[in-house]
MISE-484136 format. One line per field, with one value per residue (C-alpha): x, y negated, z negated; residue number from 1; residue in three letters. Coordinates in Angstrom, 3 decimals. Each point is the difference from the previous one (the first is absolute). Example, Ala and Ser with C-alpha at 12.3 -4.5 7.8 and 13.67 -1.06 7.14 Angstrom:
# MISE-484136
px = (12.300 | 1.370) $
py = (4.500 | -3.440) $
pz = (-7.800 | 0.660) $
nr = (1 | 2) $
rest = (ALA | SER) $
This chain:
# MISE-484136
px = (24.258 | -2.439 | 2.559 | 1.407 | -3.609 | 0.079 | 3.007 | -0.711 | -3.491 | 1.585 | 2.896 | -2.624 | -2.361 | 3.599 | 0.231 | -3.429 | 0.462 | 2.850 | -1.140 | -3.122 | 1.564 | 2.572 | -3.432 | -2.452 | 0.838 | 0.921 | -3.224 | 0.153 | -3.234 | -2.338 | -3.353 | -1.519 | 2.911 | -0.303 | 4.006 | 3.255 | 1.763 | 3.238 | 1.743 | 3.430 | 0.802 | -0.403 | 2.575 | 2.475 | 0.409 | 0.020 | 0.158 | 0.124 | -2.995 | -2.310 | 0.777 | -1.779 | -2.848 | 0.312 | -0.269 | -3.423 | -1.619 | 1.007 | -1.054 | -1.401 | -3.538 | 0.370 | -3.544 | -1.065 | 2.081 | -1.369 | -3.524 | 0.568 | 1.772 | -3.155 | -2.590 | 2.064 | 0.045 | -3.830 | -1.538 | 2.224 | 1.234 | -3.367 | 1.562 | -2.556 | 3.042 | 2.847 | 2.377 | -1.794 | -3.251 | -3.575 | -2.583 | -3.240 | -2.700 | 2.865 | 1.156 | 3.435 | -0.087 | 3.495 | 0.904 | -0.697 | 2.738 | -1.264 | -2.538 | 1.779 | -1.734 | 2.982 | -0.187 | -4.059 | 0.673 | 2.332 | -2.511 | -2.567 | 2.162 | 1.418 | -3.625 | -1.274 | 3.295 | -0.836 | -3.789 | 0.879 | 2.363 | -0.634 | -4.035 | -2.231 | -2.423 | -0.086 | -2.279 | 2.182 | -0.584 | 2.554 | -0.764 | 1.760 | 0.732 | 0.562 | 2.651 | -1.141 | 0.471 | -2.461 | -2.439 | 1.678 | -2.337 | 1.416 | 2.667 | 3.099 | 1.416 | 2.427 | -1.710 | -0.903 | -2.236 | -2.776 | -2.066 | 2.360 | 1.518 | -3.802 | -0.557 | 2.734 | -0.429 | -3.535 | 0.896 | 3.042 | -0.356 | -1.964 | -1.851 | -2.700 | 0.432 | -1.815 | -0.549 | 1.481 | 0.033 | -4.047 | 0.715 | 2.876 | 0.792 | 3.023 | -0.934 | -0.344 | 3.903 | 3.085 | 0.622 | 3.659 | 0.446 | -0.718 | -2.151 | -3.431 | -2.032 | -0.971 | -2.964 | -0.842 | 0.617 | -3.094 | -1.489 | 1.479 | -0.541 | -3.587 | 1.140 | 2.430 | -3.337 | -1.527 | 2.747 | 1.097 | -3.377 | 0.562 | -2.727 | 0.933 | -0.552 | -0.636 | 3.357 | 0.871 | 3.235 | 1.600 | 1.696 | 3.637 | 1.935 | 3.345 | 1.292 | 1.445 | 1.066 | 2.290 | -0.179 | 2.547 | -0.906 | -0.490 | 3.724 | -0.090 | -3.454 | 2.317 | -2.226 | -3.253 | 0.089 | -1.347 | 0.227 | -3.023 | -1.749 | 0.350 | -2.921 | -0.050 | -2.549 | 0.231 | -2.595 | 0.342 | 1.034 | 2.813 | 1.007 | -0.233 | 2.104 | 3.699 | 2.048 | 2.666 | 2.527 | 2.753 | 2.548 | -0.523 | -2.064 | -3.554 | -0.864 | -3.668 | -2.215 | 0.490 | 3.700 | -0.523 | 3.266 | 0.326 | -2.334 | 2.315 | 2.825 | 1.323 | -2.555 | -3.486 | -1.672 | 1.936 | -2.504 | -1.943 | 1.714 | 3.023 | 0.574 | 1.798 | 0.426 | 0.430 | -2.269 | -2.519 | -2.349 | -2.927 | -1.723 | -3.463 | -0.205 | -3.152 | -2.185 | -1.087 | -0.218 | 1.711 | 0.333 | 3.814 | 1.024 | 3.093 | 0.754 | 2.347 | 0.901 | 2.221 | -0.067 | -3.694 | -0.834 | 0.983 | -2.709 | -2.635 | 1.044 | -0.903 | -3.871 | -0.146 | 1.506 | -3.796 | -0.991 | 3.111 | 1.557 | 3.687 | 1.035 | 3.120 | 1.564 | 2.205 | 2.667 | 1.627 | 2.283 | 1.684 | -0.257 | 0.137 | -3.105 | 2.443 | 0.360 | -3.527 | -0.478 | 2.449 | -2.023 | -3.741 | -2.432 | -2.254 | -3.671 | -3.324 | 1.081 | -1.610 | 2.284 | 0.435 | 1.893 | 0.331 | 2.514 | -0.151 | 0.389 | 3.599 | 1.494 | -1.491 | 1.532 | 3.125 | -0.318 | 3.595 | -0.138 | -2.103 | 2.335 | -2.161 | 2.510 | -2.923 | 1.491) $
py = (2.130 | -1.714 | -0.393 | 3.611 | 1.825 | -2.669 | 1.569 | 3.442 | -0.301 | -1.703 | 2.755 | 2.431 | -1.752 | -0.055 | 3.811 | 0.795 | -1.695 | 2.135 | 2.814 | -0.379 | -1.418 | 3.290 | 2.857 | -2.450 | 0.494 | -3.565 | -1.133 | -0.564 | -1.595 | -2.520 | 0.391 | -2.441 | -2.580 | 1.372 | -0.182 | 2.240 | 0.762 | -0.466 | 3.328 | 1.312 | 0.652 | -3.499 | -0.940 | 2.323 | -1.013 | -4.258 | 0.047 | -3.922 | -0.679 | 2.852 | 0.092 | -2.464 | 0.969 | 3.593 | -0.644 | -2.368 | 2.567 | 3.349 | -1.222 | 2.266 | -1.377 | -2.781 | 0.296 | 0.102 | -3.326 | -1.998 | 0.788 | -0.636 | -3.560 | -0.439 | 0.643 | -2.587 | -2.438 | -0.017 | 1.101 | -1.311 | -3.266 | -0.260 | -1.166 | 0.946 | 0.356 | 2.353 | 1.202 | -2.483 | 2.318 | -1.156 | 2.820 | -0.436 | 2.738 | 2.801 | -1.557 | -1.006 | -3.952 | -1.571 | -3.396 | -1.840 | -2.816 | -3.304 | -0.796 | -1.073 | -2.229 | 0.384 | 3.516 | -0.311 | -2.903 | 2.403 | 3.189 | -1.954 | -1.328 | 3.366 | 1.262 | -2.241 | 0.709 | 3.104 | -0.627 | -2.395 | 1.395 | 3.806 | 0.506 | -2.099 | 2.862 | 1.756 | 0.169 | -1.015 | -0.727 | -0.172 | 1.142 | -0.412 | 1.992 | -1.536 | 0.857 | 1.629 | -3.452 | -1.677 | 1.690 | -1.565 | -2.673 | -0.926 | -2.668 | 0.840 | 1.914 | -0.637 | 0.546 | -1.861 | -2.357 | 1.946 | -2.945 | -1.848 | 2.842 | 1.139 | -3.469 | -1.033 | 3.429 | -0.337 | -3.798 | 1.124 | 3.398 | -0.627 | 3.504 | 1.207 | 2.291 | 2.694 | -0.699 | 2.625 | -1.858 | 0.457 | 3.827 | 0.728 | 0.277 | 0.691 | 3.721 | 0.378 | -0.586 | 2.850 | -0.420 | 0.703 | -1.806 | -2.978 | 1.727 | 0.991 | 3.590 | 1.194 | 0.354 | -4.344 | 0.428 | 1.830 | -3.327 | -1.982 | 2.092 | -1.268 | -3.779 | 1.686 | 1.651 | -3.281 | -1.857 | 2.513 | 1.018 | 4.056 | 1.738 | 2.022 | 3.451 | 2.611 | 1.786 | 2.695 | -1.133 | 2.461 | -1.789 | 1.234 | -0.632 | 0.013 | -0.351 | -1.391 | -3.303 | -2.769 | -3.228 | -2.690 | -2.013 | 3.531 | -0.642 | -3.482 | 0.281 | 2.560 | 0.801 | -0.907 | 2.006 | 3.124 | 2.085 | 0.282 | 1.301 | -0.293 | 0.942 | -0.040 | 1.202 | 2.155 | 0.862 | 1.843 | -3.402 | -0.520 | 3.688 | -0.022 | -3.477 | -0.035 | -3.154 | -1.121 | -1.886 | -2.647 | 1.277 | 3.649 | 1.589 | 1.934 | 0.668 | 0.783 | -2.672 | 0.929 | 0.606 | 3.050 | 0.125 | -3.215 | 1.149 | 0.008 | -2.106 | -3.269 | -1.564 | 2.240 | -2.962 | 1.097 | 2.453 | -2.646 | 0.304 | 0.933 | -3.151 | -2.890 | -0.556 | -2.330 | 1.132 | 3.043 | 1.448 | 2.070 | 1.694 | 1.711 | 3.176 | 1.147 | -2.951 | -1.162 | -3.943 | -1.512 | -3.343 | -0.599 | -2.437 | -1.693 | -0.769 | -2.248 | 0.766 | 0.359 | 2.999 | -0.404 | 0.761 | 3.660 | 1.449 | -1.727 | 1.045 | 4.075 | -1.327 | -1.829 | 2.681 | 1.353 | -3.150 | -0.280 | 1.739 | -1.456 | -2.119 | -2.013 | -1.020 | -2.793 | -1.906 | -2.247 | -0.268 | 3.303 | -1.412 | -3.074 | -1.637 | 0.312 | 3.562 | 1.054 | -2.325 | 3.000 | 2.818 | -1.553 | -0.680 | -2.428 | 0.089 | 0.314 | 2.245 | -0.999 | -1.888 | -0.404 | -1.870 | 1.466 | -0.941 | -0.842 | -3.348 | 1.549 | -0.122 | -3.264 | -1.636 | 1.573 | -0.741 | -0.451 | 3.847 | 0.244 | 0.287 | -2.985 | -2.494 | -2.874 | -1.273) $
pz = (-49.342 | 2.676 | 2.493 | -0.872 | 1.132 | 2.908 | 0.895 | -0.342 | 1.640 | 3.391 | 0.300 | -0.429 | 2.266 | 2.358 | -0.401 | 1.314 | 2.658 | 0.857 | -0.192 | 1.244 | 3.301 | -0.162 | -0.090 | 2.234 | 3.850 | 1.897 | 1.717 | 3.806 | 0.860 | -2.025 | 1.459 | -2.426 | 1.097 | 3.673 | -0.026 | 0.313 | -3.185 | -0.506 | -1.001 | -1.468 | 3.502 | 0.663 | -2.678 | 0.714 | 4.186 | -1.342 | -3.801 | -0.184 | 2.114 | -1.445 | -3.406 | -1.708 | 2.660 | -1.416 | -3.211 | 0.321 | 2.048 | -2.109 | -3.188 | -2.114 | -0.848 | 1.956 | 0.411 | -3.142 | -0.389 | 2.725 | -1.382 | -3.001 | 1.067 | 2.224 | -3.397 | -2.041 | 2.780 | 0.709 | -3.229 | -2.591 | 1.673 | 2.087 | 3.401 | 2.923 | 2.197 | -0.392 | 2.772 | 2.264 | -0.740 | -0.778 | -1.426 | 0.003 | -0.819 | 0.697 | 3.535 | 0.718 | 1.490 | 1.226 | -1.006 | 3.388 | 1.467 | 0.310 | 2.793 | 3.380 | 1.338 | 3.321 | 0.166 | 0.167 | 2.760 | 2.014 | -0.067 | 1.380 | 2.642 | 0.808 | 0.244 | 2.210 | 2.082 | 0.512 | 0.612 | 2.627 | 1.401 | 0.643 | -1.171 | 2.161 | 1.307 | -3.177 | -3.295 | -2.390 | -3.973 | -2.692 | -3.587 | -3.512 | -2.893 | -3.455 | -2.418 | -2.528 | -2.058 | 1.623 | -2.706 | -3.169 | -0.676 | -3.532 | -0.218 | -0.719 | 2.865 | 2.434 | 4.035 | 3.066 | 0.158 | 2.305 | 0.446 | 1.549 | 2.315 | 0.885 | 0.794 | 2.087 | 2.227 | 0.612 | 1.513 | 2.229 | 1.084 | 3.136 | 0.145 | -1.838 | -3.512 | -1.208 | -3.946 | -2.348 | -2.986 | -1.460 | 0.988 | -2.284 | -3.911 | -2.338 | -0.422 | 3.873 | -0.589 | -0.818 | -3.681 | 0.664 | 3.517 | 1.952 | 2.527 | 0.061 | -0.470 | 3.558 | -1.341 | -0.281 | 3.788 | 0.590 | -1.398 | 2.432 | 3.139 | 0.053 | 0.327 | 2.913 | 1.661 | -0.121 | 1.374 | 2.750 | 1.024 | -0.408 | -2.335 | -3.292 | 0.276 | -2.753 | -0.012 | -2.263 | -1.684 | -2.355 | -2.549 | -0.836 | -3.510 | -1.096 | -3.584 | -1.538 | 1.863 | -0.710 | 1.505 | 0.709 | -3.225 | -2.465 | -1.364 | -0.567 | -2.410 | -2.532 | -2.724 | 1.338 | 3.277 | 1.072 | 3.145 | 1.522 | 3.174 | 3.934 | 1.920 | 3.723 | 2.333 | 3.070 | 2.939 | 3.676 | 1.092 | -2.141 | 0.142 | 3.632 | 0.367 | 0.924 | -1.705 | 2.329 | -1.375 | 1.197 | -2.363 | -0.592 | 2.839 | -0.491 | -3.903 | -1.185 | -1.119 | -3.745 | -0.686 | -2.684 | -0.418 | -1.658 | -2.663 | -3.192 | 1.843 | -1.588 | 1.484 | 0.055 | 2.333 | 2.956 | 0.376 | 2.023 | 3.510 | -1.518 | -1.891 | 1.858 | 3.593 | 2.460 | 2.755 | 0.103 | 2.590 | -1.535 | 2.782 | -0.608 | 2.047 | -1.787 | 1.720 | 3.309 | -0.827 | 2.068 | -2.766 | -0.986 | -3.287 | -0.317 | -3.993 | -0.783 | -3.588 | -3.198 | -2.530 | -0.340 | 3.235 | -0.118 | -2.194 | 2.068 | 3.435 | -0.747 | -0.446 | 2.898 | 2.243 | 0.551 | 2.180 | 1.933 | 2.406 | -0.602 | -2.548 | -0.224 | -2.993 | -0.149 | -2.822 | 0.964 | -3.691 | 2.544 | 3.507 | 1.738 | 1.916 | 3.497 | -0.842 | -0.520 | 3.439 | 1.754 | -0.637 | -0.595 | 3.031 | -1.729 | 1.815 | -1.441 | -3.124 | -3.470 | -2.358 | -3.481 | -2.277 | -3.323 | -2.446 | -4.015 | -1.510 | -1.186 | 3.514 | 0.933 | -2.647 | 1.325 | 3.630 | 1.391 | -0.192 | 3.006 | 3.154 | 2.148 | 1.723 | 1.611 | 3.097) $
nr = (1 | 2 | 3 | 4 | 5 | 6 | 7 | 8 | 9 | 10 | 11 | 12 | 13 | 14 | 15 | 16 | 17 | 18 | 19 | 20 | 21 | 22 | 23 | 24 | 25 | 26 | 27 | 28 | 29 | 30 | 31 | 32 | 33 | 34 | 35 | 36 | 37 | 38 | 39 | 40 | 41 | 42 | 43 | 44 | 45 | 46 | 47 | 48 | 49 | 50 | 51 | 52 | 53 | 54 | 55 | 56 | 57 | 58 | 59 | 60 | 61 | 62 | 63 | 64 | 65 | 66 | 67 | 68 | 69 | 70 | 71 | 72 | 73 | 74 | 75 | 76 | 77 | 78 | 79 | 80 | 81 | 82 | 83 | 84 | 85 | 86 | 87 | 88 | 89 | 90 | 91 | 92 | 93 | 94 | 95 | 96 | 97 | 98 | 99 | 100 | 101 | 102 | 103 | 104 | 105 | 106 | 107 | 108 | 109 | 110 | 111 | 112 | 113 | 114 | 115 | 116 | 117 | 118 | 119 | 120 | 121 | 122 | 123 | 124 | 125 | 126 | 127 | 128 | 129 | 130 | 131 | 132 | 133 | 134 | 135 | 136 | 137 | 138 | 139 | 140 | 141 | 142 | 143 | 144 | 145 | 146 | 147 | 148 | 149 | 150 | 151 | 152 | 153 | 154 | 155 | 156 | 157 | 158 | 159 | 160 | 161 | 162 | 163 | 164 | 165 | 166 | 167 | 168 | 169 | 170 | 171 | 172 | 173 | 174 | 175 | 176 | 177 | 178 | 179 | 180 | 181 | 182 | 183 | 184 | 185 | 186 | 187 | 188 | 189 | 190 | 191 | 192 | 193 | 194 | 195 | 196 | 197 | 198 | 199 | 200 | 201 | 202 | 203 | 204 | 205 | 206 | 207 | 208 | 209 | 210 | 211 | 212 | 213 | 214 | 215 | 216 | 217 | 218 | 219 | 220 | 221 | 222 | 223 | 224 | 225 | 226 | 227 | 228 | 229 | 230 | 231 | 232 | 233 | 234 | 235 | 236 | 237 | 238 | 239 | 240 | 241 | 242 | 243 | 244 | 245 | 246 | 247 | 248 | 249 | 250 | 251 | 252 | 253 | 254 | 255 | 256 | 257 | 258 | 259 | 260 | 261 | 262 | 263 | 264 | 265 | 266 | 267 | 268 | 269 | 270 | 271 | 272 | 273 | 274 | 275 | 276 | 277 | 278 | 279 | 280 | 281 | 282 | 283 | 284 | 285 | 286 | 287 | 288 | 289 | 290 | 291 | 292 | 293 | 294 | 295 | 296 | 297 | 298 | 299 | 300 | 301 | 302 | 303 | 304 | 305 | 306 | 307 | 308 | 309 | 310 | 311 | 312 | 313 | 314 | 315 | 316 | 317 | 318 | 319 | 320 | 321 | 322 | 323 | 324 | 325 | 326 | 327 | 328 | 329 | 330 | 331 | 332 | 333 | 334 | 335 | 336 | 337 | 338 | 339 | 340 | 341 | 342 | 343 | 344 | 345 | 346 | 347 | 348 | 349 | 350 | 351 | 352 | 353 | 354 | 355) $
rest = (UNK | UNK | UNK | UNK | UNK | UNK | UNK | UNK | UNK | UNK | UNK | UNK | UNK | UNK | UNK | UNK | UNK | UNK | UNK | UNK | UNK | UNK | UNK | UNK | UNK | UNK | UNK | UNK | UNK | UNK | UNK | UNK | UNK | UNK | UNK | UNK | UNK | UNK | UNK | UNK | UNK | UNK | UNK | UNK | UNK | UNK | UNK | UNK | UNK | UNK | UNK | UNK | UNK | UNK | UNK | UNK | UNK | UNK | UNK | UNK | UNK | UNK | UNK | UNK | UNK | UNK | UNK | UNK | UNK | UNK | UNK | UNK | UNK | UNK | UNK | UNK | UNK | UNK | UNK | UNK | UNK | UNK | UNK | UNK | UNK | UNK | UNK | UNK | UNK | UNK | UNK | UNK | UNK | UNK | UNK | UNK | UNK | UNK | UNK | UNK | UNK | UNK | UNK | UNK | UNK | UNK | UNK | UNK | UNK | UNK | UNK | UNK | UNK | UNK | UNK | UNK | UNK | UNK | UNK | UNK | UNK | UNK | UNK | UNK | UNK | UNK | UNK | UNK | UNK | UNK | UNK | UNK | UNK | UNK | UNK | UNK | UNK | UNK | UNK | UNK | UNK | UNK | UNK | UNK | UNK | UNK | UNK | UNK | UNK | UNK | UNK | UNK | UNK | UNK | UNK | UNK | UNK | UNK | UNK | UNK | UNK | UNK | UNK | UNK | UNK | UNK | UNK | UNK | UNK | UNK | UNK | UNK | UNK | UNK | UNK | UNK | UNK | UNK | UNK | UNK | UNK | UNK | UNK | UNK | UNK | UNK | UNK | UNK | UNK | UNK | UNK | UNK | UNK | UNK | UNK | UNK | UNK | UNK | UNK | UNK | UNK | UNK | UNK | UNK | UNK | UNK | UNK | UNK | UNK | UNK | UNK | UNK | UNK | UNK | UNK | UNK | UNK | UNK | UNK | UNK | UNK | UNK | UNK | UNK | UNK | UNK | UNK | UNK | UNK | UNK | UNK | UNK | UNK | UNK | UNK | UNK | UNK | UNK | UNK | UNK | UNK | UNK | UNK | UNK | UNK | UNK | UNK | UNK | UNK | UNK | UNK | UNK | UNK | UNK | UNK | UNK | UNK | UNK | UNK | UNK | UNK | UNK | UNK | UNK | UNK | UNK | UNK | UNK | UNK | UNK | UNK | UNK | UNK | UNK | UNK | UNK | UNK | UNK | UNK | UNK | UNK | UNK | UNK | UNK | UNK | UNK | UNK | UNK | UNK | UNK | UNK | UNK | UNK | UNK | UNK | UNK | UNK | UNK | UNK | UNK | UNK | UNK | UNK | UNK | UNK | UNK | UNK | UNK | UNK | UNK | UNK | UNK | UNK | UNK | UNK | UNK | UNK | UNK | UNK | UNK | UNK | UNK | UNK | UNK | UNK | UNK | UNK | UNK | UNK | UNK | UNK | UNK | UNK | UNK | UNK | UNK | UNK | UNK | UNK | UNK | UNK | UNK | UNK | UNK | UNK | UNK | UNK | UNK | UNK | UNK | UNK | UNK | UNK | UNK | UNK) $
């Protein structure tokens, strides 16, 4: 009789399914996911390569399942990581790789390349941003050791740094993304002033929102995430600023478009790119900055566009080090390193061949 009801309840359970997948029109886009969807179209023009894909994406529910897998996993069992996902006080934290103490070795080297190669008349300081891990003090999880990497920079980059760490907490963090709020860089921009000798002045900003936003880690905490809100902030500078890019040509400094893309970010100079130009027609400073950067970089460059009258963005994960040496007249420009301890533990992905 037991295996009887078993029966019936899984062919029902089967015929649900079916139907529900017959009314319910095939999804094209995950936002949460920030991914295509495979479709019925899909399957029909290579059935054998997009079926099983088809069938994993159009699932009815298949929401409701991965939540609920998510619940059982952390609240049930009581595993602090699931889907290589930390949460701590409602912010998503990936499970860092190892420390490498090599990659570490070859950022500062590549630094220092760079420095002595191309920036002897210029004020130049390098900065760092932590993963978001770097605030789980309890034992237990999986991240680099940020005493050791903190250490080791200090001792072989030969320039000076500008010290971000005191400035910033977890909540100054996306709950849903590895970046930070633009707002944390408002913090920052008076160690910058310091540094770079230009004063802070009181600038109306007019703080924009979108809703609701998903970040590149919202799928991966199932049950326990939530969308949440972007907020970026605009002034005459900004508005007045023309972003010229390697790749694309001229775009505006916040990519509005983007907004409620895959990938919401990208509303930050248009997400990523190899080489960009922001030039400040709203300002007679004749200052320029050259930023050498990863993702973080892009929601800090709008605020610093009132001090500057060009600033030049630079990643080298998209170009090489001879390349940027083609079209860049290095001369008394500021510089400034800025990357996150997630790249420099990753270094090989910086395009830097020491000769």
């Amino acid at each position: 009789m037991k295996e009887k009801t078993i029966s019936i309840l899984f062919v029902l359970l089967l015929f649900i399914f079916l139907i529900a997948s017959l009314v319910v029109k095939d999804k094209e886009i995950s936002y949460a996911e920030r991914r295509n969807l495979t479709t019925i179209e899909d399957v029909f023009n290579s059935p054998l390569d997009n079926l099983e894909h088809y069938l994993s994406d159009q699932l009815p529910f298949r929401n409701i399942l991965l939540n609920l897998y998510s619940w059982v996993d952390r609240i049930v069992l009581g595993n602090k990581e699931n889907n290589n996902i930390y949460i701590k006080n409602d912010v998503l934290i990936e499970k860092n790789v190892p420390y490498n103490e090599k990659s570490v070795e070859e950022f500062s080297k590549k630094i220092n390349y760079i420095v002595a190669n191309h920036l002897k008349n210029n004020r130049v300081f390098y900065g760092i941003i932590p993963d978001k891990s770097y605030f789980l003090e309890e034992k237990g999880y999986q991240k680099i050791n940020f005493s050791q990497l903190f250490s080791k920079i200090e001792k072989e980059i030969t320039i000076p740094s500008i010290n971000f760490l005191p400035l910033l907490n977890l909540e100054d963090y996306y709950k849903t993304d590895i970046h930070l709020k633009q707002n944390a860089y408002f913090k920052i921009m008076n160690e910058l002033a310091k540094k770079y000798a230009f004063s802070l002045q009181e600038i109306e900003w007019k703080e924009q929102t979108y809703n609701p936003f998903y970040g590149a880690t919202y799928a991966k905490g199932a049950f326990f995430s939530r969308p949440e809100e972007l907020v970026y902030y605009k002034n005459e500078d900004t508005e007045s600023s023309i972003a010229k890019h390697l790749e694309y040509g001229e775009k505006n400094v916040y990519d509005e478009e983007k907004l409620g893309s895959m990938d919401s970010y990208s509303v930050f100079l248009s997400g990523p790119s190899a080489w960009i130009e922001l030039e400040n027609q709203h300002t007679n400073i004749e200052k320029e900055l050259i930023l050498f950067r990863d993702s973080f970089g892009s929601s800090l460059a709008p605020l610093l566009l009132p001090y500057y009258k060009k600033i030049t963005l630079i990643d080298l994960r998209y170009i090489s080090l001879e390349k940027v040496e083609e079209y860049l007249s290095f001369e008394t420009q500021d510089v400034l390193f800025l990357y996150s301890t997630l790249l420099i533990n990753e270094s090989n992905l910086l395009k830097v061949k020491m000769k």
